[in-house]
N, C-alpha and C positions, 0 to 999 in steps of 0.2 A: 105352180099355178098351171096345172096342165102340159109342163114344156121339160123335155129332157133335153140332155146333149151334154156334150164336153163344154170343160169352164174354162175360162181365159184366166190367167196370171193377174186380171185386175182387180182392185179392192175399190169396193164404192160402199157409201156407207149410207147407213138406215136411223131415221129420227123417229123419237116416240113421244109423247109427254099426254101426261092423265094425271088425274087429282092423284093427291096423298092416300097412303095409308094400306096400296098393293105393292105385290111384288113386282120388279122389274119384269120386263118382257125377255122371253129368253130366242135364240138363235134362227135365225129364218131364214128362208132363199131368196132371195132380194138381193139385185143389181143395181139399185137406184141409190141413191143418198136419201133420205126418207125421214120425216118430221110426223108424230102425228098426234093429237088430244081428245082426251075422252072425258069424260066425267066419273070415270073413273080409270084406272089404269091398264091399259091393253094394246098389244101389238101383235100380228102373225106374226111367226116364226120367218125369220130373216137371214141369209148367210152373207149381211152385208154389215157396214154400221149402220147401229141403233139408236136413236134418241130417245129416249123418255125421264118423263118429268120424275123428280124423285125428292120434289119437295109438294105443297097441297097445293092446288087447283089454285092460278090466279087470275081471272079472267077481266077483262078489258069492257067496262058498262061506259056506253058513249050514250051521253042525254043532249040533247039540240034545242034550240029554241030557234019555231020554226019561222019567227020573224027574221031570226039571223043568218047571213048570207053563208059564211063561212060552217054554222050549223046546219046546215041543211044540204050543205056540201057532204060535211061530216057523216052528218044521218043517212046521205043516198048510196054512200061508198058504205057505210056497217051493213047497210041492205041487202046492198046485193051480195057481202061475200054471207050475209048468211041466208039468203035466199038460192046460192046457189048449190050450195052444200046438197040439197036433193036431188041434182042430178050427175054427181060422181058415181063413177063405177061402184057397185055394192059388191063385197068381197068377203068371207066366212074368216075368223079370226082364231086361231089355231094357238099355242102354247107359247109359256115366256118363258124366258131366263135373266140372265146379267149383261154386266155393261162392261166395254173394252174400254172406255170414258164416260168420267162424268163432267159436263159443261154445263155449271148453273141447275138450273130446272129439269134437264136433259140428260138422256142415256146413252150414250154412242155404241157402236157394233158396228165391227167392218167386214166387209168379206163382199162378196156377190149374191145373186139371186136369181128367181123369174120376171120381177117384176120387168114390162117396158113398157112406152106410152102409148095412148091410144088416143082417137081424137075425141077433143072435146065434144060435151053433147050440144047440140045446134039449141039446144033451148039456155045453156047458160052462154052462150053465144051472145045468144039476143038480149039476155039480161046484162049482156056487157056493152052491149050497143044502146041500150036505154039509159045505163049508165053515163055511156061518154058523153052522151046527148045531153044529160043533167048539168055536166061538169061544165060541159065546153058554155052551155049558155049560161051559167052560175059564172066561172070565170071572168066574161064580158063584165061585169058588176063588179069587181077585186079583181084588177089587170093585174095588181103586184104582189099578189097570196100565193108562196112560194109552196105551200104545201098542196092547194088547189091543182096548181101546174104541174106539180110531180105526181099527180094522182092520174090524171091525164095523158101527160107519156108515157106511163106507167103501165093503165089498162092497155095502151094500145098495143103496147110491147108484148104484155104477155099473151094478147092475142092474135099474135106475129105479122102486125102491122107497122110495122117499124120504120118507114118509108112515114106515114103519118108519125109517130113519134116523134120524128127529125125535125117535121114540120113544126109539129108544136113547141121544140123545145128552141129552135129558132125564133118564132114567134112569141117572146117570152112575158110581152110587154115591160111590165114596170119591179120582175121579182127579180132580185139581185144577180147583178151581172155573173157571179162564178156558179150560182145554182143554175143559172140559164146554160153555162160551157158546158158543166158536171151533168146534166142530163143530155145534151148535144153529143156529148161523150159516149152517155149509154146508147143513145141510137145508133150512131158511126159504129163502136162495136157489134152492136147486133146486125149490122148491115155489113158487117165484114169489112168495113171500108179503115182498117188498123189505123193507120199510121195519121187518118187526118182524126180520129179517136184520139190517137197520142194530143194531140195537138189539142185539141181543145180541153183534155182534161190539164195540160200543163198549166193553158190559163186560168183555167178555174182554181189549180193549187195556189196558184202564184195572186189569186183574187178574195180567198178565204180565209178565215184568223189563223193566227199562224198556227197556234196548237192543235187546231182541227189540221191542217196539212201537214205536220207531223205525224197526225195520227194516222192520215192517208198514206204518205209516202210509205213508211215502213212496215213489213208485211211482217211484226214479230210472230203474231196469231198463226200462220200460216208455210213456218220456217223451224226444224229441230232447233236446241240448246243451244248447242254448238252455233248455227247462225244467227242466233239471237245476239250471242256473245262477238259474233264479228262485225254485224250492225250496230250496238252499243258501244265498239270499239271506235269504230268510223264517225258516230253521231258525237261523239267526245273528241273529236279531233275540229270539228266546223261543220258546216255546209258543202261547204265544196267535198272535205273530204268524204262525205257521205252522199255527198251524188256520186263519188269514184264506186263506192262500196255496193251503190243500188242499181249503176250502172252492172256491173261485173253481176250481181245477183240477177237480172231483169234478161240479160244475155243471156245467162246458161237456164233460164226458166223458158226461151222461147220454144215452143217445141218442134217448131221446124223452121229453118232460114229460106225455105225457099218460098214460104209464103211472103209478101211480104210485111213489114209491121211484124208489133211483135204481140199478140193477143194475149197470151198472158197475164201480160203488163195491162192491158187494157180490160181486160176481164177484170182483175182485182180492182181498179178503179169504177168500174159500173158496178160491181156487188157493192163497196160502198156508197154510191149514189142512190142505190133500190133500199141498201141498209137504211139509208138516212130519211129518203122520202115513205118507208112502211113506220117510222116511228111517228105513233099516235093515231094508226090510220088501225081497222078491224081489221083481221088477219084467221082464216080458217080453224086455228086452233086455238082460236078463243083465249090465247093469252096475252096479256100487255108486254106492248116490246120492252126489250130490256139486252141486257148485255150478253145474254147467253144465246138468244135469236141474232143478234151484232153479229157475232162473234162468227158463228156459224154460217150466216150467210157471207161475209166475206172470205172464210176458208173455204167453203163448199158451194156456194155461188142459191141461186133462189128454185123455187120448185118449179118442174118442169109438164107434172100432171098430177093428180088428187086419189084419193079412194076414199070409201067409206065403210065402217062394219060396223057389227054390233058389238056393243059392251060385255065384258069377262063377266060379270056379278048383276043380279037382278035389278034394277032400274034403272042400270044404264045402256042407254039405248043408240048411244051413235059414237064412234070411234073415227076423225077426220086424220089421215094420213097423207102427206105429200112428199112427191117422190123428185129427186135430183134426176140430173143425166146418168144413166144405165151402164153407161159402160168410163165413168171418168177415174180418171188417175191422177197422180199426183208429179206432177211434172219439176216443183222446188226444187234447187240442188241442194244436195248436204253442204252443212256449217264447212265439213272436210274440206269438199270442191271450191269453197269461197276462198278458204283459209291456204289453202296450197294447188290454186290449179292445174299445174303442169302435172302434179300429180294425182290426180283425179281418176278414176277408174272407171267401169263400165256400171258397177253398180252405184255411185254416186249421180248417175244421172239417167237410173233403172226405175222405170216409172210405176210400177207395180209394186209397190209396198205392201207388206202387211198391216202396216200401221202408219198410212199417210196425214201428213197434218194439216194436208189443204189439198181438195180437188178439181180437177177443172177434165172437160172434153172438148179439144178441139173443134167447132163448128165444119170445118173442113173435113175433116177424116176423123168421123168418129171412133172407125176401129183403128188404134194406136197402138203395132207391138215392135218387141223388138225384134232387128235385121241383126243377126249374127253372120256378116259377110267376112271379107279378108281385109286389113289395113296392114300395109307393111309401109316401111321406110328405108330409104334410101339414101343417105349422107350423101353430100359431096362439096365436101368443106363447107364455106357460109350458109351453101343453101343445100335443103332437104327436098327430094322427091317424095310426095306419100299416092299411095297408088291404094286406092279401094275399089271395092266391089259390091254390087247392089242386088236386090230381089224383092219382090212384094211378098211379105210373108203370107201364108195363109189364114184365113178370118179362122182361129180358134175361140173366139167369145162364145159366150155360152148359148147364146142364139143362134148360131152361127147354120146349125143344118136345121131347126125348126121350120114349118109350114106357115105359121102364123105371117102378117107382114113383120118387116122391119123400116116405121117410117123413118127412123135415122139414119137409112140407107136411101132415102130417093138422092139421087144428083142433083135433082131441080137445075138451077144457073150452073151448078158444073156440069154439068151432062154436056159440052162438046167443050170442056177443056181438054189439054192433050194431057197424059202421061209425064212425068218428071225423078230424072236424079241430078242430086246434087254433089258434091263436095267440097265443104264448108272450113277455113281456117279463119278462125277469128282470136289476133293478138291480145292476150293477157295486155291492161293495161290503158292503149290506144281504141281497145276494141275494133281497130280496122280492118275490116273482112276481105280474104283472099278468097275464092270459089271458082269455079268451072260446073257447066250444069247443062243437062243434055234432056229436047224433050222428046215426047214422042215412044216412049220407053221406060221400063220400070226393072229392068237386068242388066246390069253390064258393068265397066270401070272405069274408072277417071284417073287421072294422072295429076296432079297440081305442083307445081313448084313455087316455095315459100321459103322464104331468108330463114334462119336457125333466129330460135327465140322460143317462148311459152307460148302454146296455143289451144284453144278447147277447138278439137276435129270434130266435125258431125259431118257424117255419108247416112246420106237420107234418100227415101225414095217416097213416091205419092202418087197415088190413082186419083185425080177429083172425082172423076166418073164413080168410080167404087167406093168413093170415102173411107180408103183404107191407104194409112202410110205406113212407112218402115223406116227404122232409125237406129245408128251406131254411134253414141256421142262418148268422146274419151278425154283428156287431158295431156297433154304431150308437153315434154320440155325438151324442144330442139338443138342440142350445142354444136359449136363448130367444130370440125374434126379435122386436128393436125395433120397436115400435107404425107410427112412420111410413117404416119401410124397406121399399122396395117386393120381395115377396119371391114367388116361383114356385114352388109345388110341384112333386114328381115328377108325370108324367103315368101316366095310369091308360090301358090300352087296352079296348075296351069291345067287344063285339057290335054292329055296326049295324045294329038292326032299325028302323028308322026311328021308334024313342022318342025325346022330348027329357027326359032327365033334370031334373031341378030340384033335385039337391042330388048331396054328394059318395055318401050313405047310399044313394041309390036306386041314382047309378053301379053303385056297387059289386055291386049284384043284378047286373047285366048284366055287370060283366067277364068278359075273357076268362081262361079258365083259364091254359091255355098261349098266350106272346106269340106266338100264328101267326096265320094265315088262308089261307085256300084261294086259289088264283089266281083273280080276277077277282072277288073279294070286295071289300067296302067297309068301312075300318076306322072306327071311334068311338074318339074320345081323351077326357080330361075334366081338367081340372085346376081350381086354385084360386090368386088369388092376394089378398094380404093389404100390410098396410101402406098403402093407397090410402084416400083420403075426406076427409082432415086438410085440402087446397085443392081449389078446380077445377082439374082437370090433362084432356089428353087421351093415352090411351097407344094403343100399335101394338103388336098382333100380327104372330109370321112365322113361318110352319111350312112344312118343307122335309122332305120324304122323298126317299132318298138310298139308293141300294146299298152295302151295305160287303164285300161279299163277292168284287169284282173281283179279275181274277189284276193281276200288275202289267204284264204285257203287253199285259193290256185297256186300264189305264190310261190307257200311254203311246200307244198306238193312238188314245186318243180324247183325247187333249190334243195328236196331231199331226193331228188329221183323219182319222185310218187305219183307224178305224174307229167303226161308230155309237155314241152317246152313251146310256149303260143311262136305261133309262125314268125319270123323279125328277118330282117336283110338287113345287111352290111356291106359296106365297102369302100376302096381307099384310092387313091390315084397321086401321082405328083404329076406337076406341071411347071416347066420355067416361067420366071415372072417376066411383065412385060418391059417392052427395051425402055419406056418411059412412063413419065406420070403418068394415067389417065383411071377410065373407070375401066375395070376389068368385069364382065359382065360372063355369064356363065348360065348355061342351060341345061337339065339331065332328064333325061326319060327316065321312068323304075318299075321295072313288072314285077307287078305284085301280085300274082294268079291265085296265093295259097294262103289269102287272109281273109279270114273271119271276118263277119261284120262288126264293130264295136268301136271303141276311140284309139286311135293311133298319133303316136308323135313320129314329126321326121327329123333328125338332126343331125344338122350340118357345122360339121367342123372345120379350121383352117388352122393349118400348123406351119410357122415359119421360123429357119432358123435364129435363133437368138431372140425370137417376139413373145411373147406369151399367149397361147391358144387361143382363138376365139371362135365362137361358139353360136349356133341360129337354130333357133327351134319353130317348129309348128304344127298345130293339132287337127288334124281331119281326125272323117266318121270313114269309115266302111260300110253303107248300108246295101241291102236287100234292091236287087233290080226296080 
């Protein structure tokens, strides 16, 4: 759409749907999650996911009898969504292909794109302001017309009035007390205000039939196989035990602990509140709600701006397309991470999927990547020291160097929040959160100390000002380490400004953010080890730096002689052990003047008589000044 640049790692996905009887829409550049109906089948080209319809045209005839209140409720809301239809963006409608999924009616396609949002036109502004005017005095006449009143919060929401929303959904009169919490909910969300969101939607679960709250609570739609099978697991166990189950799921879905609240959670509960109040109500794409628009809006959440084109085949003349948040991810954890958290890895809760099955963008920091800093650990018997490191990655989205605005970038309310990092342990189980967190700053490390046990770590960091965060979330399983077993921490990589450290705490000021260094840099490691002092022993060091980035040509070149052997160091040392128990804490400088840039491992060995070796590795970059 007129925009070049580098693309981000995130997949957002494109909706399509048009009458029967064409081919599916084929691949486009599109960033948004995207919905769109024609009367006949059409969609630009997308490098997002797709939706299109792929059964015939079912469209939504709403007739009113204008004597009747609630008819003419009806009749003002079908009005205006198709009165406003003429003043969406007009946009030229380029070639199709296939679908990554089919849902219902709908074509999916995932990937990214051009598309982003722009403001609405001030004349369907006003057609929404005529509207609410209709509603609100219709209302007074059926205080207790639960669809009336979600219509109401509804428009004002999406006309980011949300502050009025709240009001109204407070003011609920006489329509049942859990519809009244359940949109109370949506506003609180859209107001950012989490946690008392939490709160009102609890009561509305706990005030709705039951089978409808079941069908709230569990986010199957929204979750791989595998955690479907761990939530069916738990749902057959009781109640309680599937609040353990959605607890533990709603946790590692949050996608940053330092906001507070956990929006996620709350996001999926407002898509089904907006789910529930557009069924029966006209909708842009002219078809009747059904389970495949369900479905979709609570994994992908509601449209966030509109387009309009012209039809693929001659008589059809208008193609209505709606586009999600531009830059969202999928932030769910894998069935894995449910099923065995401690061992959970970096890509179980790697939010750029090719094939996400539910997405969301944080309201706070739209631009969401990941921080590839340092996490190391540090045994000491019961309790474990974890020490990470923080940086605000750089905005890679695909918008990221265009000219054009980016309204998902104003601060608005954050604009004089401060800067923030965190370091998050939250126990498997209890869920009770250890953390340390420093404002004013978006670089640097943390030190936590935490009992041995399961934990999901996340070292996060977040600009509000910039609406851009960073995030390291992993799985650890803590165990306590026997008094005289000789044990190696992770290594720490450090700045080598020719300091000698004296403790792991000072280390940690000097780490390096990101595991790089400039060529012809000198790297600082620091580790500790433990278990030692119980006899006289003497132990040996061995640290070896080693290229791991060779093609395998190079390889065999230099294991036949055919070619030179990549630059590496070695070296070895013994040292008597300490007169007593304690932590043995150890610092090395390494000049490394004559390596290449590319990926490098350092490892660190520990040899003691009669023990068996043990062994620390870690992987720096070498880059370009």
């Amino acid at each position: 759409m007129g925009c070049s640049g580098p693309s981000s790692n995130g997949r957002t996905p494109v909706f399509g749907t048009g009458g029967g009887g064409s081919n599916p829409p084929g691949p486009t550049r599109m960033s948004a999650l995207t919905f769109s109906f024609a009367f006949a089948l059409l969609l630009w080209p997308i490098q997002g996911v797709g939706q299109v319809a792929v059964s015939g045209t079912d469209t939504a005839a709403i007739i009113a009898d204008s004597g009747d209140i609630r008819g003419a409720a009806r009749a003002a809301q079908a009005s205006f969504e198709r009165r406003r239809q003429r003043y969406f963006p007009f946009r030229l409608a380029p070639s199709s292909g296939g679908c990554d999924e089919t849902v219902g009616r709908l074509c999916v396609r995932y990937g990214e794109g051009e598309w982003y949002p722009t403001p609405e036109a001030a004349e369907a502004r006003a057609l929404r302001s005529e509207l609410l005017a209709t509603l609100d005095s219709l209302q007074a006449m059926i205080t207790g017309d639960s669809w009336l009143l979600g219509q109401r919060v509804w428009y004002r929401a999406e006309g980011g009035d949300w502050e009025s929303a709240l009001e109204v959904a407070r003011d609920c009169g006489l329509a049942p007390s859990w519809w009244c919490k359940a949109l109370e909910g949506l506003a609180l969300h859209g107001l950012g205000r989490y946690e008392d969101s939490a709160t009102a939607f609890n009561q509305a679960l706990v005030g709705m039939e039951p089978g409808a709250a079941v069908n709230w609570r569990i986010p199957d739609r929204a979750v791989d196989s595998e955690a479907r099978n761990f939530l069916r697991r738990y749902q057959n166990l009781g109640d309680d035990s599937l609040a353990v189950g959605l607890n533990r799921l709603w946790m590692m879905a949050d996608p940053l602990y330092i906001v507070p609240g956990n929006d996620r959670l709350t996001a999926h509960y407002a898509r089904w509140t907006v789910a529930t109040l557009k069924d029966g109500a006209r909708n842009p794409y002219r078809l009747r709600w059904g389970r495949d628009l369900e479905e979709l809006t609570v994994r992908n959440g509601w449209e966030v701006g509109w387009e309009r084109s012209f039809g693929s085949t001659p008589g059809n003349l208008n193609t209505v397309t709606g586009h999600q948040d531009n830059e969202a991810r999928d932030y769910m954890p894998t069935g894995r991470a449910l099923g065995a958290p401690g061992l959970a890895d970096f890509t179980d809760f790697a939010v750029g999927r090719e094939r996400p099955r539910s997405l969301y963008q944080p309201p706070y920091a739209p631009v969401f990547l990941p921080m590839e800093g340092q996490l190391a650990v540090f045994p000491r018997g019961n309790r474990t020291l974890l020490v990470a490191t923080y940086f605000l990655p750089e905005d890679t989205t695909f918008h990221a160097n265009h000219d054009h605005p980016r309204p998902w970038l104003e601060p608005g309310d954050q604009s004089e929040m401060d800067d923030q990092i965190g370091l998050f342990a939250v126990a498997v189980g209890s869920e009770h959160t250890i953390r340390k967190g420093r404002t004013g700053q978006t670089q640097g490390a943390l030190v936590l100390d935490v009992p041995t046990g399961s934990y999901i770590i996340s070292a996060e960091s977040w600009s509000p000002a910039r609406r851009r965060a960073g995030r390291f979330r992993i799985g650890l399983d803590l165990d306590p380490v026997p008094e005289d077993i000789a044990t190696l921490s992770d290594l720490l990589l450090l700045e080598s400004d020719g300091s000698t450290p004296q403790s792991l705490e000072e280390a940690a000021s000097t780490a390096l953010a990101r595991a790089e260094i400039p060529i012809g840099a000198n790297l600082g490691i620091a580790w500790e080890v433990s278990g030692l002092g119980f006899r006289p022993e003497i132990f040996q060091f061995e640290v070896s730096v080693d290229k791991t980035d060779r093609s395998i040509f190079r390889r065999v070149g230099e294991f036949f002689g055919l070619a030179e052997q990549s630059a590496s160091l070695a070296l070895s040392w013994e040292e008597p052990g300490p007169d007593q128990p304690a932590q043995h804490f150890r610092h090395l400088d390494l000049d490394l003047p004559d390596l290449d840039s590319g990926r490098y491992e350092v490892t660190l060995t520990l040899k003691t008589p009669g023990r068996s070796d043990t062994v620390s590795i870690r992987t720096f970059s070498v880059v370009e000044d």
